[in-house]
C-alpha positions in Angstrom: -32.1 -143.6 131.7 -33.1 -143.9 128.4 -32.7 -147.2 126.1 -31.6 -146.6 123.0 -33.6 -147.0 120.0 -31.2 -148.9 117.8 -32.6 -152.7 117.5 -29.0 -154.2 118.3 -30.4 -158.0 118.1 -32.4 -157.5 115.0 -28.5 -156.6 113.5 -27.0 -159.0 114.7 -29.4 -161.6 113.8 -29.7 -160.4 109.8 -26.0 -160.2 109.6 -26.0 -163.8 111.0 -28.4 -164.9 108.4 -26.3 -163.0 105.4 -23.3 -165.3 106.8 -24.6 -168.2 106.7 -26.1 -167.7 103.1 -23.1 -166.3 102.0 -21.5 -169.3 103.1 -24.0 -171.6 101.5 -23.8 -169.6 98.0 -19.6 -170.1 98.0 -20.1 -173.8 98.7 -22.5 -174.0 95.8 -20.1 -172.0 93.4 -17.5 -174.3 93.5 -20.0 -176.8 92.2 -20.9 -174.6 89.3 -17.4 -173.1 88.6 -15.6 -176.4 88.7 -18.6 -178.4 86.4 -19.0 -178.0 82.6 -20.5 -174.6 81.7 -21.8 -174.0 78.8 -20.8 -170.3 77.4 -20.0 -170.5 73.5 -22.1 -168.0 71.3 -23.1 -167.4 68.4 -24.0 -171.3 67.8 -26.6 -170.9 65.6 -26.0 -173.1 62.5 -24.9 -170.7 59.4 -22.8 -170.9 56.2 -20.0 -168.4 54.9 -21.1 -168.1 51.5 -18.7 -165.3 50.1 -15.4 -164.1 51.5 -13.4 -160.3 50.7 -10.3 -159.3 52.7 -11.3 -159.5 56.1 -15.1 -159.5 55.7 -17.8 -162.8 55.8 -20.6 -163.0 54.6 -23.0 -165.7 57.0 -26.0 -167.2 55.3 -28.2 -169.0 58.3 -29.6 -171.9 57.6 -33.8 -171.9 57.9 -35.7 -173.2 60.9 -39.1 -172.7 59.5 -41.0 -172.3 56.0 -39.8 -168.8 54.2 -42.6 -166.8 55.2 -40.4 -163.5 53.5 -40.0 -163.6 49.9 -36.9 -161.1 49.8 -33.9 -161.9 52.0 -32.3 -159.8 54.4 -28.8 -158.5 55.1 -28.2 -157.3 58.6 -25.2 -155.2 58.8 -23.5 -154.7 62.5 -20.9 -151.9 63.4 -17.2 -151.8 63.0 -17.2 -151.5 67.2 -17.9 -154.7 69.1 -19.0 -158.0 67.0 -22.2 -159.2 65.4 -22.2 -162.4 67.7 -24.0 -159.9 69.9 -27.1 -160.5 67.9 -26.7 -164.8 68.6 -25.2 -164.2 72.3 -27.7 -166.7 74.1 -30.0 -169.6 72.8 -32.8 -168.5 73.8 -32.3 -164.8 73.5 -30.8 -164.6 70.2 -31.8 -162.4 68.0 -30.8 -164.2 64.8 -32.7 -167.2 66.2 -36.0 -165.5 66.7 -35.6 -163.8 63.2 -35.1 -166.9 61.5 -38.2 -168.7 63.6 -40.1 -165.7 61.6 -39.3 -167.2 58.2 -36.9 -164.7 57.3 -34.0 -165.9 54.8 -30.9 -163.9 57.1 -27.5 -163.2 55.9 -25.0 -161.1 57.9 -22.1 -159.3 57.2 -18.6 -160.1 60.0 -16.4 -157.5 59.6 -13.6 -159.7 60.8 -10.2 -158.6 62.4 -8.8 -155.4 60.6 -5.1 -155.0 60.5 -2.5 -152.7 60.1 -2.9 -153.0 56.0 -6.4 -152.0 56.7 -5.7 -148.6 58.2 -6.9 -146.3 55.0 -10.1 -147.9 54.4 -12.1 -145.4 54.4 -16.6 -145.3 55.4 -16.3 -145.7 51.5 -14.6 -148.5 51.5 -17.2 -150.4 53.9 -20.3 -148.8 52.1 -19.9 -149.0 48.9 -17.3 -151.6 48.5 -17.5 -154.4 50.8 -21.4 -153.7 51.8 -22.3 -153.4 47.8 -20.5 -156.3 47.0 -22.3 -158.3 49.7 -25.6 -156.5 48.3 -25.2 -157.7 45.0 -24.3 -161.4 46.0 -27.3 -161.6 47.4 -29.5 -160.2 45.0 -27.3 -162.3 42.6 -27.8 -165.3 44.5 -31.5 -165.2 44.5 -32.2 -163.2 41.5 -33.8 -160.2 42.8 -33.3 -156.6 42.1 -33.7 -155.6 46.0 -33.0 -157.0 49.6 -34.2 -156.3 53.0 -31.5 -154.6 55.0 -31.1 -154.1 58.3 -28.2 -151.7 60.1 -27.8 -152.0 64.1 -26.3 -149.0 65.6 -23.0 -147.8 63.5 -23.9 -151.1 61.0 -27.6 -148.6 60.9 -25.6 -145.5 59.9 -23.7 -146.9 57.2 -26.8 -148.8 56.4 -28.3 -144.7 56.0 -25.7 -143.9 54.1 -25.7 -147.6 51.4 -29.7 -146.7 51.5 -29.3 -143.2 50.1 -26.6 -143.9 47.7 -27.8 -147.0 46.6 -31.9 -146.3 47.0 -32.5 -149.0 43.7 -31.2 -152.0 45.2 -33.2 -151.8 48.8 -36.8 -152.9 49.3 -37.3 -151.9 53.2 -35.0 -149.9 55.8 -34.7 -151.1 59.4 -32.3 -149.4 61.7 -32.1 -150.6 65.3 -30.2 -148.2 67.9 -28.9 -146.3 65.3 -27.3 -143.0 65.5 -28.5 -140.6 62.4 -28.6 -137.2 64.6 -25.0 -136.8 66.7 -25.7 -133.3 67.5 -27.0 -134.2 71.0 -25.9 -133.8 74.8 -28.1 -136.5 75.7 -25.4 -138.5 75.8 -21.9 -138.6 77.2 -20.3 -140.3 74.6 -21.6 -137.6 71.9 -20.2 -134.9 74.6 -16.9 -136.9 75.0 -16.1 -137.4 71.2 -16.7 -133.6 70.2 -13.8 -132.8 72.2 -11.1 -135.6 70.8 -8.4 -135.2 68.3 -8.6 -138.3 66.0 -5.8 -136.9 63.7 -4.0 -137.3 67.0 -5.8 -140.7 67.5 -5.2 -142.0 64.2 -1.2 -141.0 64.1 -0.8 -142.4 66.9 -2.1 -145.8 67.2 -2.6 -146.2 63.2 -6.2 -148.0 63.5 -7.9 -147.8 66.4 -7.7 -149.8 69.5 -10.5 -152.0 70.5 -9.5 -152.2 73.5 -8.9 -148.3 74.2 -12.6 -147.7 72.5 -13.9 -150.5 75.3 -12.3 -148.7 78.0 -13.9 -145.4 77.1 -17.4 -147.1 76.8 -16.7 -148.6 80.2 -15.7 -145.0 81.9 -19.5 -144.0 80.3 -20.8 -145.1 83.5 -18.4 -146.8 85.8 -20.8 -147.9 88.8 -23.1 -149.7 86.5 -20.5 -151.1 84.3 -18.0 -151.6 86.0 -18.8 -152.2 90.0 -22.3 -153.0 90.1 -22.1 -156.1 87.6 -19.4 -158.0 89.5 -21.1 -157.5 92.3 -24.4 -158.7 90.9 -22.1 -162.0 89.7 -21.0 -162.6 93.0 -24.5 -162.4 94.4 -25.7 -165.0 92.1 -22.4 -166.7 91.6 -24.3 -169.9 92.4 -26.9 -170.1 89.6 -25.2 -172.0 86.7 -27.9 -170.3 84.3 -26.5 -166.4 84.8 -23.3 -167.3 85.4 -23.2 -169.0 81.8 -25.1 -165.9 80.4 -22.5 -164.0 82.6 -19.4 -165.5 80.6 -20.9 -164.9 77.6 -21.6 -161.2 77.5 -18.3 -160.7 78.8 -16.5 -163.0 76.1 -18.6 -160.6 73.7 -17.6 -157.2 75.6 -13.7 -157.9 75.1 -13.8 -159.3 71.8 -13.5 -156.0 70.2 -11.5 -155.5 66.9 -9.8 -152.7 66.0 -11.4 -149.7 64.0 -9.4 -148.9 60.4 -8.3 -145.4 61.4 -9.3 -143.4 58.3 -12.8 -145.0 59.2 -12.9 -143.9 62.8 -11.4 -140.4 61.7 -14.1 -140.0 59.2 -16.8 -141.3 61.4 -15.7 -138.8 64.2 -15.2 -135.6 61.9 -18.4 -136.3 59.4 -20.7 -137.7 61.9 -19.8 -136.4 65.6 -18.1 -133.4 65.0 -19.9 -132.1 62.2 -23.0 -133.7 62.0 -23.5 -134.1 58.5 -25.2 -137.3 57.6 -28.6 -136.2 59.6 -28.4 -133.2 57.2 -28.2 -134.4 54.0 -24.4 -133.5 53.6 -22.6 -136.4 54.2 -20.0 -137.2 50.9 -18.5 -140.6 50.3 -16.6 -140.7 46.9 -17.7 -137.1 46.0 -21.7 -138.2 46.1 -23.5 -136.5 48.4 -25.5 -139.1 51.0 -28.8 -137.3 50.3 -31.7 -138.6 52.8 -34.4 -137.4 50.8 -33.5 -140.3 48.5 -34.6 -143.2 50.9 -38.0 -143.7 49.2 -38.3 -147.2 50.5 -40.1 -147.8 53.6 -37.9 -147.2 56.7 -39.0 -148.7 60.5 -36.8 -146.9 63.1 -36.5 -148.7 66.0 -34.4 -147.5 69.1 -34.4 -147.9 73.2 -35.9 -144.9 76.0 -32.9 -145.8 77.6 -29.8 -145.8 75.6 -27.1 -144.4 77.2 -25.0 -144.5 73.8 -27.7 -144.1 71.3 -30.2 -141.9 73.0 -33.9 -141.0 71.3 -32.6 -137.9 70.3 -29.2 -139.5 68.6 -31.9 -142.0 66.5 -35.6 -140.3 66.4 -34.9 -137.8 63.6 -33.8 -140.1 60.9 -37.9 -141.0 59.9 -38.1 -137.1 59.8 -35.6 -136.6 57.4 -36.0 -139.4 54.4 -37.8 -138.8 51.4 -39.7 -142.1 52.0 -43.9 -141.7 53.3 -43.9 -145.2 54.8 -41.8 -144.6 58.2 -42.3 -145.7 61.5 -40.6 -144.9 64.7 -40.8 -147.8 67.4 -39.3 -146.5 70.9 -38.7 -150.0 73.5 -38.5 -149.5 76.9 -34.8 -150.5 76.9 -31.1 -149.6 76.8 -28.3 -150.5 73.9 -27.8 -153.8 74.8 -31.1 -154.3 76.1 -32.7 -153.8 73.0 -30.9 -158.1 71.9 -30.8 -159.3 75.6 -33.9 -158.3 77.2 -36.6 -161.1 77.7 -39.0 -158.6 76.8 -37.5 -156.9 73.7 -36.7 -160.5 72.5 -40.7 -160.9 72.4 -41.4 -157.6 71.0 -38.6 -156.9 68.3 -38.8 -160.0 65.9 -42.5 -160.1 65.2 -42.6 -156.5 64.9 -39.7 -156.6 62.3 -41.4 -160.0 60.8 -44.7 -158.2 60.3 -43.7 -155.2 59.5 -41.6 -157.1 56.3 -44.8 -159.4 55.6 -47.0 -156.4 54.7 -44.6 -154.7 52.7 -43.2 -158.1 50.8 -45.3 -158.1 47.5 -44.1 -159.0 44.2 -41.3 -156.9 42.8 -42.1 -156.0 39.0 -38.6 -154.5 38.4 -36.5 -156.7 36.0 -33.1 -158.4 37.7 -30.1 -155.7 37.6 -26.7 -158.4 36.1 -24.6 -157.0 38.7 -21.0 -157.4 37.5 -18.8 -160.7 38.1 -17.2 -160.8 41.7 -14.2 -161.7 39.9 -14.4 -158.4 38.2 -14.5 -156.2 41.1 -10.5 -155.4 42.3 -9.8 -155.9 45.9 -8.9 -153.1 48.0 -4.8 -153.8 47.6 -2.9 -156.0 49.7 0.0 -153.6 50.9 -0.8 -150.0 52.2 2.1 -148.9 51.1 1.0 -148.5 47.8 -1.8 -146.2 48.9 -2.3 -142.6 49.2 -4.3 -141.5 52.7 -7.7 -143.4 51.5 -8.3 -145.7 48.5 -11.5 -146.1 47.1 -13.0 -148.9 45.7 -14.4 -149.1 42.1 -16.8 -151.0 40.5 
């Protein structure tokens, strides 16, 4: 008779072995769920050093010489929040800029609320961004500033560039979407298909929560099976299960989207596809691409899932400016401010790519007009029509 071929002891003994590690990695858990963890982010020292409505505007404080002459403003989407870019000590992507002797200021959207529903992509671009523009450029007494957009931050930071082409120096857009016309991604798929007059009468703005949920049923092994149990696997090592905490404190801390924004973003951008083509209005001025004439570095990840190279590699393409550059990382979205490797990589690369292009501006200081001069949105949407623009 015939034995079988199956190595019953060799099971037996590995499962064995998995118990008794198993066993060992719970007992050493309780140590490091029950002791102090350390999980806050965004700890990197900073200043609020102008305030509209909902919006901040962070100044970081230096940890080196200025090595930059011309400060920059780095402006993160409405989706998710900018403490993305500060999530861990030592991968933090506002530390690592700042060790470059770059002077960094960054625009927190804040909280919107239900008085916020008809703010329109106007609103955000050439209110609230070009007030925070000419604070700076105020502050310092420059005619131009560095800015930097990071994925729907990148878009609007297209569209500020385009309108606004005299008051920017250099362009950097990280994981930016600028082409939406692309099945590369689900998301892009997904979003051509919704309603968001349905969206928007329904929940007014929309839901952080509902948008995290969708981003989550992108890819629900990875996102949501496979990283639990990766946690529990390493539910021992104090290190990544503090990093652990912290990405997910930054996952589910997602304000809600003012719903003329999102509807506008969806129907312009998505649906349409108009701001890769040079057709893009806000305010009844055409978002024309051919008018970034400043230099433009276009940095996305091989990997995104959201922001795939075909959603981001066309934008260099498109401007009117000669001096572009297109750097693809090996990476994903989140990758791209996380990743040991990209943390290495993306800093000096922007730092560098700044240094060579920071010479001394000729142009004589634009008097931008008092803050107190500029009127506020309005405090009560009921005295407002379906948008409300912002003069200035």
């Amino acid at each position: 008779m015939n034995q079988s071929g199956i190595p019953v002891d060799l099971i037996l003994g590995k499962l064995a072995e998995d118990v008794e590690k198993s066993q060992e990695r719970i007992l050493k858990s309780k140590e490091v769920l029950l002791g102090p963890l350390e999980t806050d982010i965004a700890t990197t020292p900073c200043e609020i050093v102008y305030e509209e409505d909902r919006v901040k505007l962070k100044h970081y404080l230096p940890l080196t010489e200025t090595k930059v002459k011309t400060p920059m403003l780095m402006v993160y989407a409405l989706i998710n929040r900018e403490t993305m870019l500060d999530l861990q000590p030592q991968r933090s992507v506002v530390q690592n800029i700042l060790k470059e002797g770059i002077d960094l200021y960054m625009i927190d959207w804040g909280y919107p609320t239900a008085m916020d529903r008809y703010l329109t992509i106007d609103d955000h671009v050439n209110g609230y961004l070009d007030n925070a523009v000419d604070f700076i450029r105020r502050r310092h007494g420059i005619p131009k500033v560095n800015l930097m957009g990071i994925c729907m931050g990148g878009s609007f930071s297209i569209m500020y560039s385009a309108l606004h082409p005299e008051k920017i120096k250099n362009l950097i857009t990280t994981v930016t979407p600028s082409n939406f016309d692309t099945d590369k991604s689900l998301l892009n798929i997904w979003v051509k298909a919704i309603d968001p007059d349905r969206v928007v009468e329904t929940y007014g703005n929309m839901p952080g929560d509902v948008m995290n949920m969708g981003f989550l049923l992108l890819n629900p092994p990875r996102l949501m099976l496979d990283k639990y149990v990766g946690y529990f696997e390493k539910v021992d090592d104090k290190v990544f299960v503090e990093n652990f905490i912290r990405m997910e404190k930054w996952i589910f801390d997602s304000p809600d989207v003012p719903g003329e924004t999102f509807r506008q973003f969806i129907v312009d951008c998505f649906q349409k596809n108009l701001l890769i083509q040079s057709k893009m209005e806000l305010d009844g001025k055409r978002v024309d691409l051919q008018n970034i004439m400043m230099p433009v570095l276009n940095v996305y990840g091989r990997f995104d899932h959201l922001v795939p190279p075909a959603a981001a590699e066309l934008l260099t393409s498109r401007v009117g400016s000669k001096d572009t550059e297109d750097l693809c990382l090996e990476t994903g979205h989140i990758g791209i401010y996380v990743s040991a490797k990209c943390q290495k990589e993306l800093a000096p690369k922007i730092a560098g790519w700044l240094k060579e292009r920071d010479g001394s501006e000729a142009e004589a200081v634009a008097s931008p007009p008092p803050l107190s001069d500029k009127p506020k949105i309005g405090a009560s949407p009921k005295s407002r029509p379906a948008s409300t623009k912002r003069k200035k």
